[in-house]
C-alpha positions as CSV (number, residue, x, y, z in Angstrom):
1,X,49.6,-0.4,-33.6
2,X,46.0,0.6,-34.7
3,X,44.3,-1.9,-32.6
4,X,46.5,-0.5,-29.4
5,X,45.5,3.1,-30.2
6,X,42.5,1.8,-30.4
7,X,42.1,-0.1,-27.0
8,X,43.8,2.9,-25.4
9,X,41.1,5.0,-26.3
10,X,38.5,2.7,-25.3
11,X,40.1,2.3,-22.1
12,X,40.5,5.9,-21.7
13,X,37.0,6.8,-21.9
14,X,35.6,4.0,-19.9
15,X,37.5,5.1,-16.7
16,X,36.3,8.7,-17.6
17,X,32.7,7.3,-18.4
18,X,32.7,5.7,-14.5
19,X,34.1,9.2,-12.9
20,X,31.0,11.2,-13.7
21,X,28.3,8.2,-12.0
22,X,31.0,8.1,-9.3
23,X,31.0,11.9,-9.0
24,X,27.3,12.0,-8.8
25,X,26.2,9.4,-6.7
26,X,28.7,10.8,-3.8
27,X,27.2,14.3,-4.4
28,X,23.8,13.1,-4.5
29,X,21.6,14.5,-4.4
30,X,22.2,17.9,-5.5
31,X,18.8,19.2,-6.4
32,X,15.1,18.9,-5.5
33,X,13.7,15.7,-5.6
34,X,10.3,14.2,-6.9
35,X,7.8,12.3,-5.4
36,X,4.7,10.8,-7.1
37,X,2.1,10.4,-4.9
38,X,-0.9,8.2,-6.9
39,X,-3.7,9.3,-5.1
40,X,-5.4,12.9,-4.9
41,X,-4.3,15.6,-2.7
42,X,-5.6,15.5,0.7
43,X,-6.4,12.0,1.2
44,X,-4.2,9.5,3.2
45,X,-1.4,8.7,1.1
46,X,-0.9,12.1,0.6
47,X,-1.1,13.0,3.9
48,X,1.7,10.5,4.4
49,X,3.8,11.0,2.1
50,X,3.9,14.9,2.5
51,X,4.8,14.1,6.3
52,X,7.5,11.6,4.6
53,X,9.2,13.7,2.3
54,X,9.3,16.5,4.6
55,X,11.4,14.3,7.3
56,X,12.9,12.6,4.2
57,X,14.1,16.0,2.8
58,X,15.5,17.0,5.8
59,X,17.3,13.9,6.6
60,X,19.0,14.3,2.6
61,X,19.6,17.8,2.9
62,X,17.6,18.9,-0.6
63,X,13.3,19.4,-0.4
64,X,11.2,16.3,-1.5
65,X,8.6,18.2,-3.8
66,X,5.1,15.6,-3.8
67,X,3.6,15.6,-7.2
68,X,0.2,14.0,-7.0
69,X,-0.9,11.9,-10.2
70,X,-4.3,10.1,-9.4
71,X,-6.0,7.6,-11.5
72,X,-6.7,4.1,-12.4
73,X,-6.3,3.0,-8.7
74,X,-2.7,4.5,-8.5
75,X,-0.9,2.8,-11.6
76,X,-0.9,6.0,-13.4
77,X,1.3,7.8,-10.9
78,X,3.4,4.5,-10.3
79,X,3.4,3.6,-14.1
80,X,5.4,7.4,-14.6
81,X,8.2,6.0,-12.0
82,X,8.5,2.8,-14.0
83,X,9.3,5.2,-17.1
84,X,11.2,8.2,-15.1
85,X,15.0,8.4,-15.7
86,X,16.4,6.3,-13.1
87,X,19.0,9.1,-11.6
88,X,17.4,9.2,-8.4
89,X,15.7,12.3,-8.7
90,X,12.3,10.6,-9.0
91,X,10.5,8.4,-6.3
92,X,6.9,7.0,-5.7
93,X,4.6,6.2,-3.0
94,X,3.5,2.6,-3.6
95,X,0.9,0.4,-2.0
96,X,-0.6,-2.7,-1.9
97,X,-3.0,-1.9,-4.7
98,X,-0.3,-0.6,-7.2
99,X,2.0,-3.6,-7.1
100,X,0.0,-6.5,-5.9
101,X,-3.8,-5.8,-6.9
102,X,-3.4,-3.9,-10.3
103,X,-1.6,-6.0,-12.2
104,X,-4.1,-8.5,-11.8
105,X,-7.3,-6.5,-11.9
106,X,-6.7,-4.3,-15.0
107,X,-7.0,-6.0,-18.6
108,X,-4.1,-3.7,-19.4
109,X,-1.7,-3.3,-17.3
110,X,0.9,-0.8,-18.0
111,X,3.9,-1.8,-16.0
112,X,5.2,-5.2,-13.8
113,X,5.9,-4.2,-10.2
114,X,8.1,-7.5,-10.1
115,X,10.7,-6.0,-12.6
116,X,9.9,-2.2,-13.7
117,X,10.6,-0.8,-10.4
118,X,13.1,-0.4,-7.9
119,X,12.1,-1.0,-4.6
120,X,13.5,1.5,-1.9
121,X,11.7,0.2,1.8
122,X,8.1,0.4,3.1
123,X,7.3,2.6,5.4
124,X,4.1,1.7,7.4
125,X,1.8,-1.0,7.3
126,X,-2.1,-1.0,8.6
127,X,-4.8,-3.5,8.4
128,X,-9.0,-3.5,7.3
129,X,-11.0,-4.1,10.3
130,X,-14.5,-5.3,9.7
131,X,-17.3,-3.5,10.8
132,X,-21.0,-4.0,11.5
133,X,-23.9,-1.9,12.0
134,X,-25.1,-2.2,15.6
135,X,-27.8,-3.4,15.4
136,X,-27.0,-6.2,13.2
137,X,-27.7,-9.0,16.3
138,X,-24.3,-10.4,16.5
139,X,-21.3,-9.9,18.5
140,X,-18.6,-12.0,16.6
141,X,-17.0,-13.3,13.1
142,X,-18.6,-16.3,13.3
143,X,-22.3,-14.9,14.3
144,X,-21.9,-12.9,11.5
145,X,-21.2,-15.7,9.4
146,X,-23.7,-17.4,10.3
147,X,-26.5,-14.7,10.2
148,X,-25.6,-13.7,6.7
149,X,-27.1,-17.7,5.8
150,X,-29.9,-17.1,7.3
151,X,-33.0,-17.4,4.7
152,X,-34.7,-14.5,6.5
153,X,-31.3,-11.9,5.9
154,X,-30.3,-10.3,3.2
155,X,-27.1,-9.0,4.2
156,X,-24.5,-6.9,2.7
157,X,-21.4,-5.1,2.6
158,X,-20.2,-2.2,1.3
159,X,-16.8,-0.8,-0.5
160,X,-14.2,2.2,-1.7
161,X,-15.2,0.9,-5.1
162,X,-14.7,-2.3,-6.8
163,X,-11.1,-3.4,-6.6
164,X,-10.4,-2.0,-3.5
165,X,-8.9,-3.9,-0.9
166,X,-11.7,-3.5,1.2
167,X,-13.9,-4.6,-1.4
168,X,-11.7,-8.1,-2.3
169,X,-11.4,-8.5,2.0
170,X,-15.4,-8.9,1.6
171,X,-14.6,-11.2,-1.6
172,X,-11.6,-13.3,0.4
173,X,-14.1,-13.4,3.1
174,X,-16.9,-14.5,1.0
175,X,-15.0,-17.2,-0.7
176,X,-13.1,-18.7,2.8
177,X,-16.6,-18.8,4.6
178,X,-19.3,-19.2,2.3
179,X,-20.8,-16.2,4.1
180,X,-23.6,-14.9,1.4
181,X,-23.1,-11.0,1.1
182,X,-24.0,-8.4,-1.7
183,X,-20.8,-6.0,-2.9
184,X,-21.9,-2.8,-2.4
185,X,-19.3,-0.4,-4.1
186,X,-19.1,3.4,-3.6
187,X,-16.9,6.1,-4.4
188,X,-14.8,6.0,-2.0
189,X,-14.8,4.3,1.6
190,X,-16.1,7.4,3.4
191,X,-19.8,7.3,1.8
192,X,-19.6,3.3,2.7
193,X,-19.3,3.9,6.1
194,X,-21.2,6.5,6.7
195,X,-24.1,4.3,5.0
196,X,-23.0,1.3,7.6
197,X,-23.7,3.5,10.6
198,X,-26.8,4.2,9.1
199,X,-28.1,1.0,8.7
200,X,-28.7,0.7,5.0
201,X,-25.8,-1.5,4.7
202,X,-24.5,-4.4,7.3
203,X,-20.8,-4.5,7.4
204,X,-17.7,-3.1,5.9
205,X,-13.8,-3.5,5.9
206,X,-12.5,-0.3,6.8
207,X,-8.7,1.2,7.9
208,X,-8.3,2.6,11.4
209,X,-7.9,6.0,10.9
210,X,-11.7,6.2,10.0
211,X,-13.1,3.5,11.6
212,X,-11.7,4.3,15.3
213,X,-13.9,6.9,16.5
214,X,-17.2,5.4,15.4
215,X,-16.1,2.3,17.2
216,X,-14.9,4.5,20.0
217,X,-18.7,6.1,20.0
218,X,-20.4,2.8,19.0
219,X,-21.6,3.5,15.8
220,X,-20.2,0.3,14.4
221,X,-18.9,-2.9,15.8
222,X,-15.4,-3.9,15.4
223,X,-15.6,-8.3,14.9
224,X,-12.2,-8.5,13.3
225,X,-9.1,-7.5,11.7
226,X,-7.1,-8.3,8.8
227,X,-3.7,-8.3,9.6
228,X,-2.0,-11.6,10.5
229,X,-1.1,-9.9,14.3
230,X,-3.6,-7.9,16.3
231,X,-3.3,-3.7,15.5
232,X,-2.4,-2.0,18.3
233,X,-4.8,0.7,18.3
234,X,-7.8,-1.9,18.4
235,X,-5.9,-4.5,21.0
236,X,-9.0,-6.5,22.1
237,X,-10.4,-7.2,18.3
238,X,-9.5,-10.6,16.9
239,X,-7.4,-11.2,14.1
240,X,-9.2,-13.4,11.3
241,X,-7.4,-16.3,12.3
242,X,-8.1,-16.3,15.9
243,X,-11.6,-15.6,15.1
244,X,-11.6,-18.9,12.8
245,X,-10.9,-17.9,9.4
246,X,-7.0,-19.2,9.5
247,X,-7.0,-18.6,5.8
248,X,-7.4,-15.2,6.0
249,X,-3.9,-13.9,6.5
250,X,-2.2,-16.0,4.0
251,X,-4.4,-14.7,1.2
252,X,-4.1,-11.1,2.1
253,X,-3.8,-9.6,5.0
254,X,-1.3,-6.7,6.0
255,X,-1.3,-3.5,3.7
256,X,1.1,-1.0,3.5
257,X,2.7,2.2,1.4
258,X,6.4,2.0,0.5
259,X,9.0,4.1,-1.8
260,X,10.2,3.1,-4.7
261,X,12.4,4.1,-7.6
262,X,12.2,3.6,-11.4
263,X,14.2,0.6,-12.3
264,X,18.1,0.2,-12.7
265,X,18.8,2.7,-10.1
266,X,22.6,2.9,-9.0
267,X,23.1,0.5,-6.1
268,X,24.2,3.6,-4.1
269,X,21.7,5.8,-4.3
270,X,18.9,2.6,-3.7
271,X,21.1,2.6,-0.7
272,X,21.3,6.5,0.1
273,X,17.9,6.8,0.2
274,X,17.2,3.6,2.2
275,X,19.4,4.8,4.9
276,X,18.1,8.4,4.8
277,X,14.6,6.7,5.0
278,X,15.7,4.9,8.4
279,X,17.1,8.2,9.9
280,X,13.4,10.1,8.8
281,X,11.2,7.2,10.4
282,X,13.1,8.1,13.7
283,X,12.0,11.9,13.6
284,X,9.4,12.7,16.2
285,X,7.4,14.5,13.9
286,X,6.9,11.8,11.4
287,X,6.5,9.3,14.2
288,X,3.7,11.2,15.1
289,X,2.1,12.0,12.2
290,X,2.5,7.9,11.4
291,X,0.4,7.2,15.1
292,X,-1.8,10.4,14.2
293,X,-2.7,8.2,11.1
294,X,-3.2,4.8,12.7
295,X,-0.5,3.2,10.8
296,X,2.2,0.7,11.8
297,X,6.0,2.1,11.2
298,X,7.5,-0.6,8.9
299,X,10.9,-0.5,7.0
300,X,12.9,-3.2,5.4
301,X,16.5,-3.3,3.4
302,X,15.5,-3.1,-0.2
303,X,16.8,-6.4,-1.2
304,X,14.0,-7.7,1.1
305,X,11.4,-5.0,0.5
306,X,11.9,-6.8,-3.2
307,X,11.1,-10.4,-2.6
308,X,8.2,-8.8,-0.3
309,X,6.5,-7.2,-3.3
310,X,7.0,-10.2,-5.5
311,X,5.7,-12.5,-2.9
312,X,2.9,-10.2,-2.3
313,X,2.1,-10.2,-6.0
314,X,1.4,-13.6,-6.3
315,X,-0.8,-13.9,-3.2
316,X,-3.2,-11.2,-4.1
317,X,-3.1,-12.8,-7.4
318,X,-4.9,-15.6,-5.5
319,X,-7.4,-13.2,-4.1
320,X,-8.6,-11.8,-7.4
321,X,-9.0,-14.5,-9.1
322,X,-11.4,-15.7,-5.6
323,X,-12.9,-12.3,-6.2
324,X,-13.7,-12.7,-10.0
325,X,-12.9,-9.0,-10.1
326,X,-11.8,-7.2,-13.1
327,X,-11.6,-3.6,-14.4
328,X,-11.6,-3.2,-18.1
């Protein structure tokens, strides 16, 4: 009789123990939500994910409130997902760097994207195009190649800072080619550039955004991109590939910023807010921000979005270990 009691009590709970998660995943959500943004205020990713949450938050009917947490090349402000409860009230803007480069780049790493986050969808993707000064006397990839092994050059190339993607583009490069450049890291990829139209430094890999309107008013030259297809704001520029560096794109190639969600988060709210994220990418105004930005709009289902970011783990893996990077 004891053991009955027993299991009747048991059983009792447990159907009243799924009621409230079924109760709050239909209402959800129900109050503000929270979105870690790992970079400082004002730069790109915030920009974006400001003009994402505000769509976002529309779309779920409760505001998205950004909460920026810079440092360590984004892993603090991704690292605080990983340990956030996972009840749907707390989201993050992840790239490239936080769950493919980090991991490998830092000695200590303080989460693994593969497992310690739940991934929701990208959102955009974008590509480094490589830029030259103009009057560095070539007009193509493989000039450039080719110049930089020249005994009479000493060229270089300059960076966001070491780690950066543009930075380990030069490395890839570097390594595929046997091009002979000097890393030249700054504090940030506006600095770089600036330097490049000057002429103290020979090339960079840049985004869009910045690098358009100086290769709009020819103060740099465009040779290539990174991505594995051409960007459509930069149509006549080569991909690596075509410009004879095939390896190029399987290495690393595409970037991108996506959401995602501390780990073990209820299949239905992953869902909710996969499906809100779809109706906000179809908004006007974040459509045009996206353009306004030079970005590619790019979603997938989260089950997919997860073997992307393990897949893209390993192969950037390959590219820092080609780089020789590391940050203590």
């Amino acid at each position: 009789m004891t053991s009955l009691r027993t299991f009747a009590r048991l059983a009792f709970a447990g159907i009243f123990a799924v009621v409230p998660l079924a109760g709050f995943t239909q209402d959800y959500p129900s109050k503000p939500i929270r979105m870690i943004v790992p970079f400082s205020a004002g730069g790109p990713t915030d920009v974006l994910a400001r003009s994402l949450a505000k769509s976002l938050g529309d779309v779920l009917g409760q505001p998205i409130i950004v909460d920026n947490r810079p440092g360590a090349g984004g892993s603090i402000g991704i690292d605080m997902v990983a340990k956030a409860a996972p009840d749907g009230y707390t989201v993050g803007m992840a790239h490239t760097g936080t769950t493919a480069i980090n991991p490998h780049l830092y000695a200590r790493h303080p989460y693994d994207p593969r497992t310690d986050l739940t991934p929701i969808t990208p959102a955009v993707s974008y590509t480094n195009v490589l830029v030259v000064n103009p009057k560095v006397p070539v007009n193509t990839l493989a000039e450039f190649i080719a110049w930089t092994k020249r005994s009479d050059v000493t060229a270089n190339y300059a960076s966001g800072g070491n780690g950066a993607t543009n930075h380990l583009s030069g490395e890839l490069l570097k390594a595929l080619t046997g091009a002979k450049l000097d890393h030249i890291p700054y504090r940030g990829s506006a600095p770089a550039l600036v330097d490049v139209m000057g002429g103290s430094v020979s090339a960079m890999f840049d985004i869009p955004i910045t690098s358009l309107p100086q290769i709009r008013s020819g103060n740099v030259k465009p040779l290539a991109v990174t991505s594995a297809k051409r960007s459509s704001y930069l149509p006549d520029v080569p991909t690596m590939r075509e410009a004879g560096v095939p390896g190029f794109d399987e290495a690393g190639s595409d970037l991108w910023f996506g959401l995602v969600a501390p780990p073990k988060l209820p299949q239905p709210i992953v869902e909710r807010l996969y499906q809100a994220t779809l109706k906000a990418m179809q908004t006007p105004e974040l459509r045009e921000a996206i353009r306004g930005m030079a970005y590619e709009a790019w979603t997938l289902p989260p089950d997919e979005f997860k073997v992307f970011i393990r897949n893209d783990y390993y192969k950037w893996a390959k590219v820092i270990k080609l780089s020789g990077a590391k940050i203590d």
